[in-house]
N, CA and C atoms of all chains as a GROMACS GRO file, in nm:
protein
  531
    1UNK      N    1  -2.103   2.318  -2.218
    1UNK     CA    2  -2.045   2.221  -2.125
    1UNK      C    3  -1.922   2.281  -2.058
    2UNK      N    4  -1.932   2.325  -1.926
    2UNK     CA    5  -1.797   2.335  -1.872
    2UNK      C    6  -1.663   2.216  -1.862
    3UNK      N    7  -1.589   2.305  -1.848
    3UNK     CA    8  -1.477   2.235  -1.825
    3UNK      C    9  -1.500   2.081  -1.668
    4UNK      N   10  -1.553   2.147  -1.603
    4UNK     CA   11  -1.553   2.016  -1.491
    4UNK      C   12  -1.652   1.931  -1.530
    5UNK      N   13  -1.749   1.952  -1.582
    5UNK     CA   14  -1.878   1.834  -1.657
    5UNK      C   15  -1.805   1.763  -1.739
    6UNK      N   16  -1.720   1.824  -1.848
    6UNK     CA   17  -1.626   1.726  -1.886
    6UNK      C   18  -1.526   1.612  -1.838
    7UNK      N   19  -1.439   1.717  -1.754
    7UNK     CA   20  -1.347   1.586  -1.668
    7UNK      C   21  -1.456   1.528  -1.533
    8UNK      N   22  -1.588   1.507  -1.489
    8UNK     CA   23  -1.702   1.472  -1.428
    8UNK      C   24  -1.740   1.347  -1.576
    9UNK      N   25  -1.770   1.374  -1.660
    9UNK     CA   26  -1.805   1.324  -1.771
    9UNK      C   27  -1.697   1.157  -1.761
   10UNK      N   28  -1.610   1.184  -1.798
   10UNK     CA   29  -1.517   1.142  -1.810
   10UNK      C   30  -1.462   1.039  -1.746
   11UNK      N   31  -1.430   1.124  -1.621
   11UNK     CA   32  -1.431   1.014  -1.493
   11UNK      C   33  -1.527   0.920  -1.423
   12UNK      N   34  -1.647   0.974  -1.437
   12UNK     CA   35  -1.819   0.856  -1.453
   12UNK      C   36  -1.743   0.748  -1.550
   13UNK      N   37  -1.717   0.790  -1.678
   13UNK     CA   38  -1.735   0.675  -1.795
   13UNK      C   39  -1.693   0.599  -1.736
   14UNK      N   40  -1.515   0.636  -1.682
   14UNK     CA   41  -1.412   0.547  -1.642
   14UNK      C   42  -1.420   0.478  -1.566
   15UNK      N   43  -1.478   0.515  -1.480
   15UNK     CA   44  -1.523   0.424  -1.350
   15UNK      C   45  -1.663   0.317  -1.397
   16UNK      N   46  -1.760   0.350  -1.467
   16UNK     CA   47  -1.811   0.258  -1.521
   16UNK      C   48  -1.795   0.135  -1.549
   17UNK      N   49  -1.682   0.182  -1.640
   17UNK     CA   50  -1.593   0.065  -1.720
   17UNK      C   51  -1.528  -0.011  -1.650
   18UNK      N   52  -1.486   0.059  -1.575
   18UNK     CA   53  -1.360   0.012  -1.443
   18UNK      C   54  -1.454  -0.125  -1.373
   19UNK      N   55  -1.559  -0.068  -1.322
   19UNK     CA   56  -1.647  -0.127  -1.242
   19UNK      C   57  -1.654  -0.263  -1.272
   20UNK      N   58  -1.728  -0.232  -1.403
   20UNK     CA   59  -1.769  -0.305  -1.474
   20UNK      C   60  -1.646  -0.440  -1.500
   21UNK      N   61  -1.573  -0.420  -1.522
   21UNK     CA   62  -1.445  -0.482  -1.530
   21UNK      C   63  -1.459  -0.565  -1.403
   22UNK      N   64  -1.424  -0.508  -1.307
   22UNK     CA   65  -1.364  -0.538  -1.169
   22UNK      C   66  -1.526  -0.664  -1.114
   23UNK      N   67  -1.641  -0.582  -1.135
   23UNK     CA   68  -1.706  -0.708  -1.089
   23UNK      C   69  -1.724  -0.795  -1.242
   24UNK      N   70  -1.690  -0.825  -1.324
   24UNK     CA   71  -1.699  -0.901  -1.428
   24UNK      C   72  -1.837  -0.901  -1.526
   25UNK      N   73  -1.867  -0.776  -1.488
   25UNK     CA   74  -1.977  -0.765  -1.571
   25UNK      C   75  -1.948  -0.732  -1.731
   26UNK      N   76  -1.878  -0.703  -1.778
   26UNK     CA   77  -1.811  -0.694  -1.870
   26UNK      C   78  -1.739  -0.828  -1.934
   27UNK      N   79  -1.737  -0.927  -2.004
   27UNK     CA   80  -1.647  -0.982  -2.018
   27UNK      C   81  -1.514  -0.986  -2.047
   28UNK      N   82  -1.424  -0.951  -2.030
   28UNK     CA   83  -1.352  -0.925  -2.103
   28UNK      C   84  -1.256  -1.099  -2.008
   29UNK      N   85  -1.131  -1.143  -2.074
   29UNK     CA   86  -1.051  -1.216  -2.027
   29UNK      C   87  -0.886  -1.164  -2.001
   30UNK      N   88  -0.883  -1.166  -1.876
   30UNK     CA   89  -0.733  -1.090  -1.861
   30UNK      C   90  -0.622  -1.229  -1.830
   31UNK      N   91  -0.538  -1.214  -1.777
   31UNK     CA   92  -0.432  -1.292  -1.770
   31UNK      C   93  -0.376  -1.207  -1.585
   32UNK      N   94  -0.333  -1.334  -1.508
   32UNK     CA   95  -0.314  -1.275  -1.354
   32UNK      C   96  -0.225  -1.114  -1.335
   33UNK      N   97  -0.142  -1.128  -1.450
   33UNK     CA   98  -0.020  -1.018  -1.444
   33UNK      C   99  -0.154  -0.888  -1.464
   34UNK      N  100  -0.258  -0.891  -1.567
   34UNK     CA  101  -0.349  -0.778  -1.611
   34UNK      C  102  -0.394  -0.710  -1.540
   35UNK      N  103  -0.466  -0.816  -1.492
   35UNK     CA  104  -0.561  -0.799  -1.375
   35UNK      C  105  -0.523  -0.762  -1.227
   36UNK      N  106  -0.364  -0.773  -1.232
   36UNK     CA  107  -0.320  -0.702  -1.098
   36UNK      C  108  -0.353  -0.562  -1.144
   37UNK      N  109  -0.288  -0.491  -1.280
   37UNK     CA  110  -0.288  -0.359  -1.320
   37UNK      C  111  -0.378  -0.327  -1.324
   38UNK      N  112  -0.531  -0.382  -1.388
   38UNK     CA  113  -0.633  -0.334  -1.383
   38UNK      C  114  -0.711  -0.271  -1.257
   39UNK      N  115  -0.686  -0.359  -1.174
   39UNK     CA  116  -0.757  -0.314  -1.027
   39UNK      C  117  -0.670  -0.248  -0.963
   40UNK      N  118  -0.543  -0.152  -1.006
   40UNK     CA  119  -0.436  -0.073  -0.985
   40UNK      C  120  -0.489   0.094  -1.040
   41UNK      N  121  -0.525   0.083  -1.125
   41UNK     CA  122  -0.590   0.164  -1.254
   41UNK      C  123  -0.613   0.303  -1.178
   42UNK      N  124  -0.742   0.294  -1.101
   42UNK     CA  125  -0.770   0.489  -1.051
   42UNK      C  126  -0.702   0.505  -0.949
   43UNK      N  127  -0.624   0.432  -0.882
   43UNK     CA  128  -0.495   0.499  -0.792
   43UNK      C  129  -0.393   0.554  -0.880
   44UNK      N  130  -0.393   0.432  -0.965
   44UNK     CA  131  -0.254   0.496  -1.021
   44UNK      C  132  -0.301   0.629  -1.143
   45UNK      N  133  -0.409   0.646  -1.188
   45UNK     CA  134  -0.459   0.773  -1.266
   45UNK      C  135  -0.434   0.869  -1.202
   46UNK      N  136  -0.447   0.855  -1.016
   46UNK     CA  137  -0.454   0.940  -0.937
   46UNK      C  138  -0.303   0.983  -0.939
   47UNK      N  139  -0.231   0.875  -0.892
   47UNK     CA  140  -0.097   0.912  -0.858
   47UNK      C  141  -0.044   0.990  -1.008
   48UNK      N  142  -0.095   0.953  -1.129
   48UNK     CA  143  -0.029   1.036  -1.209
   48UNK      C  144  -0.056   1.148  -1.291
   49UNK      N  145  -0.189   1.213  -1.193
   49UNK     CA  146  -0.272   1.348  -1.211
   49UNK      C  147  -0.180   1.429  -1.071
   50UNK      N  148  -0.139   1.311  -0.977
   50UNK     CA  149  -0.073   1.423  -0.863
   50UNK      C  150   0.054   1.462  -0.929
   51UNK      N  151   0.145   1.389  -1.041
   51UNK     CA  152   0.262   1.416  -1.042
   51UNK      C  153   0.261   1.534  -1.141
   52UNK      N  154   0.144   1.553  -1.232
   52UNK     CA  155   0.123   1.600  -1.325
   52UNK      C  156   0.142   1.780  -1.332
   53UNK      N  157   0.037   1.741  -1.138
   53UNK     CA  158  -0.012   1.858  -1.110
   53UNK      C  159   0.163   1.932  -1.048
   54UNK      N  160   0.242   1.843  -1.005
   54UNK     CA  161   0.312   1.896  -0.943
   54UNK      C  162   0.430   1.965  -1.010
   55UNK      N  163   0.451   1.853  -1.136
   55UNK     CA  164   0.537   1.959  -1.222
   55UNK      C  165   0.511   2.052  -1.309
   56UNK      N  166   0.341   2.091  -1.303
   56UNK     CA  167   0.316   2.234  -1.393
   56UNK      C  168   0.370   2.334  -1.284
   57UNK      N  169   0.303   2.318  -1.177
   57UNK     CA  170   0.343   2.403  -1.030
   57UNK      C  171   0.507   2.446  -1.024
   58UNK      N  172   0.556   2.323  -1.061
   58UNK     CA  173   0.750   2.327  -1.025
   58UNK      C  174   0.743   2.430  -1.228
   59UNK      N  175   0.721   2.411  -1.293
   59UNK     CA  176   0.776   2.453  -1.450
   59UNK      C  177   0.716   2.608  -1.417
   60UNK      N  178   0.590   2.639  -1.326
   60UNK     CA  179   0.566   2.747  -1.326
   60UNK      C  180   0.624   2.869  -1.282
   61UNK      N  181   0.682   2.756  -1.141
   61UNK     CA  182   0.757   2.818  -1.072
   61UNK      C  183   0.890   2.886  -1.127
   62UNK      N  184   0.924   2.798  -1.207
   62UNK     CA  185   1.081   2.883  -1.236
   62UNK      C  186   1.068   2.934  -1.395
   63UNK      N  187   0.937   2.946  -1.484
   63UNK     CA  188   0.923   3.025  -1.523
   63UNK      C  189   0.864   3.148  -1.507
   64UNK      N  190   0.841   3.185  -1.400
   64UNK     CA  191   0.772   3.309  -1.328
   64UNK      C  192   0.814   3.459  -1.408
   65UNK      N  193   0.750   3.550  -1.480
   65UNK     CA  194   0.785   3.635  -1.480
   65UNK      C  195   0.742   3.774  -1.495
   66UNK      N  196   0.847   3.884  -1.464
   66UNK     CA  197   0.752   4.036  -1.442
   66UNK      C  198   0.667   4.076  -1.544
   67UNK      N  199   0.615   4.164  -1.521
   67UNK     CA  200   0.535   4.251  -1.669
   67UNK      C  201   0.597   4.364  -1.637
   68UNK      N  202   0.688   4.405  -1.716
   68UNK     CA  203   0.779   4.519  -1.678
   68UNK      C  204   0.685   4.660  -1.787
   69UNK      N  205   0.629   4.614  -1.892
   69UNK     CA  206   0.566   4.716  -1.909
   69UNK      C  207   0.468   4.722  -1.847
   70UNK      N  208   0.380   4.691  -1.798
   70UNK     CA  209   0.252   4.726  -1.724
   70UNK      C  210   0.311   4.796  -1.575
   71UNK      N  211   0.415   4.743  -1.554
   71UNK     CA  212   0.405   4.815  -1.449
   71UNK      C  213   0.500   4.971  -1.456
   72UNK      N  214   0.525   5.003  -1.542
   72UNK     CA  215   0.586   5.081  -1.588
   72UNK      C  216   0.445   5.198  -1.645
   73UNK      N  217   0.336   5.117  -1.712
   73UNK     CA  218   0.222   5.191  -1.751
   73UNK      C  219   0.147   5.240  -1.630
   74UNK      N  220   0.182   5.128  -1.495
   74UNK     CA  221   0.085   5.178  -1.394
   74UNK      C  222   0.141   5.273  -1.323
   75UNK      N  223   0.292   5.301  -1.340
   75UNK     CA  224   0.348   5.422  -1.222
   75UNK      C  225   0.324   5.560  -1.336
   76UNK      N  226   0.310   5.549  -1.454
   76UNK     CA  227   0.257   5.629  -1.530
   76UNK      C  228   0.144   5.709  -1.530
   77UNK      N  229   0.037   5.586  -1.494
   77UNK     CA  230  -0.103   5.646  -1.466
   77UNK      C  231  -0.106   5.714  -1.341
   78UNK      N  232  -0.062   5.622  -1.218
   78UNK     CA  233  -0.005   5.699  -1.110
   78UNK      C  234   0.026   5.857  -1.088
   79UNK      N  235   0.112   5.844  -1.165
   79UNK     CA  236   0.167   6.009  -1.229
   79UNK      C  237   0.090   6.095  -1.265
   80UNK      N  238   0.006   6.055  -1.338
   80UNK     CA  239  -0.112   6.127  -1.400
   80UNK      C  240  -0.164   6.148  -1.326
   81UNK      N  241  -0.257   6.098  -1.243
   81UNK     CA  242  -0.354   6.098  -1.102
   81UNK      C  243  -0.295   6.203  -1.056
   82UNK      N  244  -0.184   6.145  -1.010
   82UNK     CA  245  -0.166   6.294  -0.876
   82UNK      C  246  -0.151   6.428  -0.948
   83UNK      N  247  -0.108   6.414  -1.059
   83UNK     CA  248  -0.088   6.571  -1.146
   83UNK      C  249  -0.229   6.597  -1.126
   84UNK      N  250  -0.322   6.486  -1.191
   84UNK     CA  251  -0.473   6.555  -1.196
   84UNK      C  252  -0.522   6.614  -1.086
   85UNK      N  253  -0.534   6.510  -0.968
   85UNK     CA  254  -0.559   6.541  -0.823
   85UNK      C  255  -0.516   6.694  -0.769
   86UNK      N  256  -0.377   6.708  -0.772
   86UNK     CA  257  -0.312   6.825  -0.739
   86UNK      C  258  -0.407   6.946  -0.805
   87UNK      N  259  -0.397   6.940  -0.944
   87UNK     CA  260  -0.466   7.050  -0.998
   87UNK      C  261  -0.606   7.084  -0.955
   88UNK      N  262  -0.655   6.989  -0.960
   88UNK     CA  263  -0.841   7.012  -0.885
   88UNK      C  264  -0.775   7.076  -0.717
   89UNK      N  265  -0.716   7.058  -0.650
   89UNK     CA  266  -0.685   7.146  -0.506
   89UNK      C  267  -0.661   6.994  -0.377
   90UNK      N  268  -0.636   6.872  -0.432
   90UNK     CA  269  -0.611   6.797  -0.341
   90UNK      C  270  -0.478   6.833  -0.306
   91UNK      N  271  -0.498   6.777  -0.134
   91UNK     CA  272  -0.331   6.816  -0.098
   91UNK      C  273  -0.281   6.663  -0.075
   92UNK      N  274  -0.132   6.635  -0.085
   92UNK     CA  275  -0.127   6.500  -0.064
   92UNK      C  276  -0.017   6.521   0.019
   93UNK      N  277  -0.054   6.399   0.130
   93UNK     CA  278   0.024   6.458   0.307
   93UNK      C  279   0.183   6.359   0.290
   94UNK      N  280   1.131   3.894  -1.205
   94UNK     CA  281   1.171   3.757  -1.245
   94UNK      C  282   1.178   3.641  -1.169
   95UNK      N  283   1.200   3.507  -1.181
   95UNK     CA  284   1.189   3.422  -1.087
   95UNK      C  285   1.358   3.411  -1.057
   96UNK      N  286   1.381   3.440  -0.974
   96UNK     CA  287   1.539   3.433  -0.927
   96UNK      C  288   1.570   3.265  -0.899
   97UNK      N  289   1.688   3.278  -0.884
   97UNK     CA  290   1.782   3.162  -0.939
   97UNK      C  291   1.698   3.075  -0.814
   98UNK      N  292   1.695   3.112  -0.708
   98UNK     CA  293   1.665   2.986  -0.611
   98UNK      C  294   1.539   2.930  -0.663
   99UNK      N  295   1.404   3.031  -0.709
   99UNK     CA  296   1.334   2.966  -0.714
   99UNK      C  297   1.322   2.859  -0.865
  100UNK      N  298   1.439   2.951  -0.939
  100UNK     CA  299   1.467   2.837  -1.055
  100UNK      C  300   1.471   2.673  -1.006
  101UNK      N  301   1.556   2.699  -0.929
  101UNK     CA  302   1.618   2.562  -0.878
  101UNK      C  303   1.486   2.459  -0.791
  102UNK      N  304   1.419   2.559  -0.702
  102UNK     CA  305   1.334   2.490  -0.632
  102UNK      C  306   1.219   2.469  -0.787
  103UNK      N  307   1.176   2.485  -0.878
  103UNK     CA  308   1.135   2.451  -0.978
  103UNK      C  309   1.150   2.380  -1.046
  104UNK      N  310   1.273   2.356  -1.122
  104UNK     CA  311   1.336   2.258  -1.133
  104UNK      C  312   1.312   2.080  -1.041
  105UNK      N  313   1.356   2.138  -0.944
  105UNK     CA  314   1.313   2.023  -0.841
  105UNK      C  315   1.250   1.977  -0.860
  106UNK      N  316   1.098   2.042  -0.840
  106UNK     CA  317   0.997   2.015  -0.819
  106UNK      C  318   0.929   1.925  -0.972
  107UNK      N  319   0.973   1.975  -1.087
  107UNK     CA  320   0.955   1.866  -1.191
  107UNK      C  321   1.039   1.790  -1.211
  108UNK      N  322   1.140   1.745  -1.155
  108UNK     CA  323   1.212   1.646  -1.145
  108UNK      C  324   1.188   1.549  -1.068
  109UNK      N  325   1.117   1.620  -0.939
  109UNK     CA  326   1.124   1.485  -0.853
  109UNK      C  327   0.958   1.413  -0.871
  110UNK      N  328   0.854   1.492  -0.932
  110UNK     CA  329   0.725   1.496  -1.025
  110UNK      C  330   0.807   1.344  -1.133
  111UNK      N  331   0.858   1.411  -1.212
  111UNK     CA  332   0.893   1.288  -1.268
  111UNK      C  333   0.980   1.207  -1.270
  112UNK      N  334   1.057   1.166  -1.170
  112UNK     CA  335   1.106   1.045  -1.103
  112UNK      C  336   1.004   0.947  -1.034
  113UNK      N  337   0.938   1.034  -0.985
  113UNK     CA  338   0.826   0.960  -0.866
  113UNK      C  339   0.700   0.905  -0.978
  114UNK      N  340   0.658   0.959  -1.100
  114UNK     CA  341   0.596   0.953  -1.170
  114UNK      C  342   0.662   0.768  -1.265
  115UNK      N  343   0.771   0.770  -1.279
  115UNK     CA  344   0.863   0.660  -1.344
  115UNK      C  345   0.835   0.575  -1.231
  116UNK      N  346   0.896   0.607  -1.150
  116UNK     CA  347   0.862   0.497  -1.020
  116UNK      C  348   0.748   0.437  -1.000
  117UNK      N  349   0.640   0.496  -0.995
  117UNK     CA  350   0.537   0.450  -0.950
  117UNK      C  351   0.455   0.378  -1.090
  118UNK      N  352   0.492   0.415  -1.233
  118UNK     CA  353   0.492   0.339  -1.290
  118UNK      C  354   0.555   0.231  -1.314
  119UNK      N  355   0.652   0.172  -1.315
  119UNK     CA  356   0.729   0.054  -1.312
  119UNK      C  357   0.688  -0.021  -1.188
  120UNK      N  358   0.665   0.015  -1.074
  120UNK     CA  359   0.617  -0.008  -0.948
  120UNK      C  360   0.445  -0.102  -1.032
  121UNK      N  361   0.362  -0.035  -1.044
  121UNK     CA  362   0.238  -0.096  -1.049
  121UNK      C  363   0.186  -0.111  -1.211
  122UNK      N  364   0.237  -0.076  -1.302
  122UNK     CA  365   0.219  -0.121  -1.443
  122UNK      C  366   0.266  -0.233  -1.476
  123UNK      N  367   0.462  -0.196  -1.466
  123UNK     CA  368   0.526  -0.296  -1.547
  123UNK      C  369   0.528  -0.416  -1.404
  124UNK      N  370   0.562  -0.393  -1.333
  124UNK     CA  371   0.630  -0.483  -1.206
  124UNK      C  372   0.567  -0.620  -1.190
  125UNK      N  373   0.385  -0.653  -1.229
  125UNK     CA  374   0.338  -0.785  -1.242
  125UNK      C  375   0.356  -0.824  -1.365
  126UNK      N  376   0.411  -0.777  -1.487
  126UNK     CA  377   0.437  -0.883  -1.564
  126UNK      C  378   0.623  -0.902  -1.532
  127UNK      N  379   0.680  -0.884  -1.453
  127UNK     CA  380   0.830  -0.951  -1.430
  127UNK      C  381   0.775  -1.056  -1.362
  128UNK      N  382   0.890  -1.168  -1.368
  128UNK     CA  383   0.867  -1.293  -1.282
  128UNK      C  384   0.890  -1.238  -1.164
  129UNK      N  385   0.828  -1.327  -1.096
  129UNK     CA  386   0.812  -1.334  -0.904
  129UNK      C  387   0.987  -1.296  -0.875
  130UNK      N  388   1.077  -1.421  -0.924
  130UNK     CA  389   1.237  -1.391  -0.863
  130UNK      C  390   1.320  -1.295  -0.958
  131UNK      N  391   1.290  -1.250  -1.021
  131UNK     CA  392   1.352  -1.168  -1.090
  131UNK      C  393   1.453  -1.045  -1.010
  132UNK      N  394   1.557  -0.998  -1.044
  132UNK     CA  395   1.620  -0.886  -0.944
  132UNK      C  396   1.549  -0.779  -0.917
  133UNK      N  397   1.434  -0.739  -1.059
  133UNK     CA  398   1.397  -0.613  -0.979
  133UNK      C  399   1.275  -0.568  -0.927
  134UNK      N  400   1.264  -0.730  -0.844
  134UNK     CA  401   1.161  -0.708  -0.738
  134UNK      C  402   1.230  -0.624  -0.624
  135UNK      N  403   1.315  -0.686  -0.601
  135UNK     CA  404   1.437  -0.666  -0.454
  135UNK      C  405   1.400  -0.491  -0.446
  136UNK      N  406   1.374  -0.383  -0.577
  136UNK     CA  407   1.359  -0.303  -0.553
  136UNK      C  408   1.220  -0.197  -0.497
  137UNK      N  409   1.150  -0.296  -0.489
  137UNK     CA  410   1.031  -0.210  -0.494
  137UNK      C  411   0.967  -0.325  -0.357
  138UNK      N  412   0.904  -0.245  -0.235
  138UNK     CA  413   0.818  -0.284  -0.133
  138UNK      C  414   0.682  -0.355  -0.187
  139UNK      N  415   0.626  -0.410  -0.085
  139UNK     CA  416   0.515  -0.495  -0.158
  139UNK      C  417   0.414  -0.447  -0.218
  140UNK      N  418   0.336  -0.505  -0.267
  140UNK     CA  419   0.238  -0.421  -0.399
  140UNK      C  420   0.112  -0.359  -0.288
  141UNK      N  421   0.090  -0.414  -0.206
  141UNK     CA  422  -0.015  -0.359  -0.067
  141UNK      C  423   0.060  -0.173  -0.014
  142UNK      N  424   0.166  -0.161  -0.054
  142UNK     CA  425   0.247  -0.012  -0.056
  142UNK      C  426   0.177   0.050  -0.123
  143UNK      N  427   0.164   0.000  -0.234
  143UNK     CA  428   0.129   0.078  -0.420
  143UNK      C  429   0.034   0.176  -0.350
  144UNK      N  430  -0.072   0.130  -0.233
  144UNK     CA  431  -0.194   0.161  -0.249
  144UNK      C  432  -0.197   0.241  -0.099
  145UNK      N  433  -0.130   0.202   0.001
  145UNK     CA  434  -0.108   0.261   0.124
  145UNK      C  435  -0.038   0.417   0.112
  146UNK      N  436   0.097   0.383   0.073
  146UNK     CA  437   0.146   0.479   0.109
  146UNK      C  438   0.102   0.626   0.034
  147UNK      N  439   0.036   0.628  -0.099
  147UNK     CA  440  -0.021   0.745  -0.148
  147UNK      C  441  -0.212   0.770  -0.071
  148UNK      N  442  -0.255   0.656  -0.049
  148UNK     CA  443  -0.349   0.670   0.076
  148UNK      C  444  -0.304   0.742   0.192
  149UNK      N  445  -0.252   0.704   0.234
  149UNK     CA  446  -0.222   0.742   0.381
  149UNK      C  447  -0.170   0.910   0.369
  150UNK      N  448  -0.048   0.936   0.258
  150UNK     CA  449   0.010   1.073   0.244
  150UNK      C  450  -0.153   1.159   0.188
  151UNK      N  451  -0.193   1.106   0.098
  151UNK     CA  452  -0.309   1.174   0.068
  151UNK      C  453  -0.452   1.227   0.177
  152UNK      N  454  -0.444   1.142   0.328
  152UNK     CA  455  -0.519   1.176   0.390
  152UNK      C  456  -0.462   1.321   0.457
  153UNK      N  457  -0.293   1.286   0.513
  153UNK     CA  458  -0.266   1.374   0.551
  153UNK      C  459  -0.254   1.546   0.482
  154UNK      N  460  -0.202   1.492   0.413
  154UNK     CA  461  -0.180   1.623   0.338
  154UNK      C  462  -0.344   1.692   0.351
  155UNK      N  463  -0.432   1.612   0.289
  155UNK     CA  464  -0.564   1.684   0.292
  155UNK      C  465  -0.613   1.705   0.436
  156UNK      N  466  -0.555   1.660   0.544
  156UNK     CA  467  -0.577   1.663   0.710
  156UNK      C  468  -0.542   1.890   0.678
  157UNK      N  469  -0.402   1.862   0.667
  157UNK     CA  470  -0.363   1.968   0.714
  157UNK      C  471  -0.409   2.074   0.625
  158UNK      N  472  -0.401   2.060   0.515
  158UNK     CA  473  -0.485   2.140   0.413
  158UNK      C  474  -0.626   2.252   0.507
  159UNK      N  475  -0.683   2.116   0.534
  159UNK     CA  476  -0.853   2.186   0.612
  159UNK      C  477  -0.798   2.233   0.768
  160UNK      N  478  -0.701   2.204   0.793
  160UNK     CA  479  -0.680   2.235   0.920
  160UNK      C  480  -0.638   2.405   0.843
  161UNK      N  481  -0.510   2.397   0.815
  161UNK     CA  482  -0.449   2.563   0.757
  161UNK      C  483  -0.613   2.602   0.737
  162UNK      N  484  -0.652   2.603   0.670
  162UNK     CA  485  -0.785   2.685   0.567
  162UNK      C  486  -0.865   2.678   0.702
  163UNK      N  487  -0.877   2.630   0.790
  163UNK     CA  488  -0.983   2.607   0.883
  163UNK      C  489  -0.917   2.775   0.984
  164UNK      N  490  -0.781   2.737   1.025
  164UNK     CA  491  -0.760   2.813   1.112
  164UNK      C  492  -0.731   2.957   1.037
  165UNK      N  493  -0.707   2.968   0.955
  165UNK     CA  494  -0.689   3.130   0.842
  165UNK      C  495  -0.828   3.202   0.838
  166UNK      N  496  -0.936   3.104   0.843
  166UNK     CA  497  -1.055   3.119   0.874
  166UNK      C  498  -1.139   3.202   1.031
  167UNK      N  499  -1.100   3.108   1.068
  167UNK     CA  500  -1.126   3.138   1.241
  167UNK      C  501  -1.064   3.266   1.258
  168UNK      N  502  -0.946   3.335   1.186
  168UNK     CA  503  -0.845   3.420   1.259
  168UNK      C  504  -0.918   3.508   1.232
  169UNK      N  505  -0.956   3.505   1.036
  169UNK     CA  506  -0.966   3.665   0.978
  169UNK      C  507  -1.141   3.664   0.989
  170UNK      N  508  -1.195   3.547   1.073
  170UNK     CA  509  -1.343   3.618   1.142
  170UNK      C  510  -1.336   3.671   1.313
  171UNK      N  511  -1.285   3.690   1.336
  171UNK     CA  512  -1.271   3.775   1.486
  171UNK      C  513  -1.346   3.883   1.479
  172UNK      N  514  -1.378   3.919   1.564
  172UNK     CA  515  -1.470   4.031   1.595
  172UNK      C  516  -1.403   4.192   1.529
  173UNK      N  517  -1.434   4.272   1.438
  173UNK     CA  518  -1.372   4.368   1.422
  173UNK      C  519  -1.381   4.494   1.488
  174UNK      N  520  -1.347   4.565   1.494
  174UNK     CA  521  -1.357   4.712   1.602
  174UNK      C  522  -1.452   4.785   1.515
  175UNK      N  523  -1.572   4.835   1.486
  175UNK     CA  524  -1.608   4.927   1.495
  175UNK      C  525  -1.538   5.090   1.447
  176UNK      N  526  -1.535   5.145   1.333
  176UNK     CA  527  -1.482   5.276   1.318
  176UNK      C  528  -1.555   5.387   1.312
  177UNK      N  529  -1.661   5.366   1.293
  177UNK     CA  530  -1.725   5.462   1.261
  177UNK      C  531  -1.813   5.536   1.336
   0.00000   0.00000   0.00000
């Protein structure tokens, strides 16, 4: 099962339920205050998958950081290359 | 490293993630069980907002989204020259 069949999975159920709710096929008994929230429900899932998304983005952002050894391994290999290169008779302009 | 500005613009950016996140909960969770006159209606626009204004930002944003990606598109298919 991939990862999106899951949250696909998931979000079917919810909306099911939701549905189900909203046209009263479900019984359930709410109270006026509920039932405002209920039929609030996948906007507001939405609105708080957007905020979600926005502060991994912002935490990513300012934890950003180099790979100081790799790139230290790659001006290495670098190094190597052209030693190798040179020796076989490449000229480098 | 991520230098200080973009610390800051990071920062931000989960801060104002979760302010807006508080808001919009108290806004449409808690806000129908307060009474109708209560003070802290006075703070929050009508509940027909709840549902507009992240509609409406959400069309746009996704407007311009396909527009950028549309035209980055169009550019880097142009006809190429021939080298060989």
């Amino acid at each position: 099962m991939t990862k999106l069949l899951q949250w696909l999975t998931v979000l079917f159920l919810f909306l099911a339920v939701w549905l189900g709710l909203v046209t009263n096929h479900i019984p359930v008994v709410f109270s006026d205050a509920a039932k405002e929230v209920v039929y609030f429900l996948p906007i507001y899932l939405l609105m708080a998958f957007a905020c979600y998304s926005l502060a991994v983005i912002g935490y990513r952002v300012t934890t950003f950081n180099d790979c100081v050894q790799a790139a230290d391994e790659l001006k290495q290999e670098i190094k190597e290359a052209k030693k190798d290169l040179t020796r076989k008779g490449f000229v480098f302009t | 490293m991520a230098t200080s500005s973009d610390q800051t613009v990071g920062y931000g950016m989960v801060i104002f993630a979760g302010m807006l996140f508080t808001y919009y909960t108290v806004w449409v969770i808690i806000l129908p069980f307060v009474d109708e006159d209560h003070l802290l209606h006075a703070y929050f626009l009508d509940r027909i907002y709840a549902i507009a204004i992240p509609v409406i930002a959400g069309s746009l944003v996704l407007t311009g989204l396909v527009a950028y990606i549309g035209m980055i598109q169009m550019r880097s298919h142009k006809p190429k020259i021939k080298t060989t």
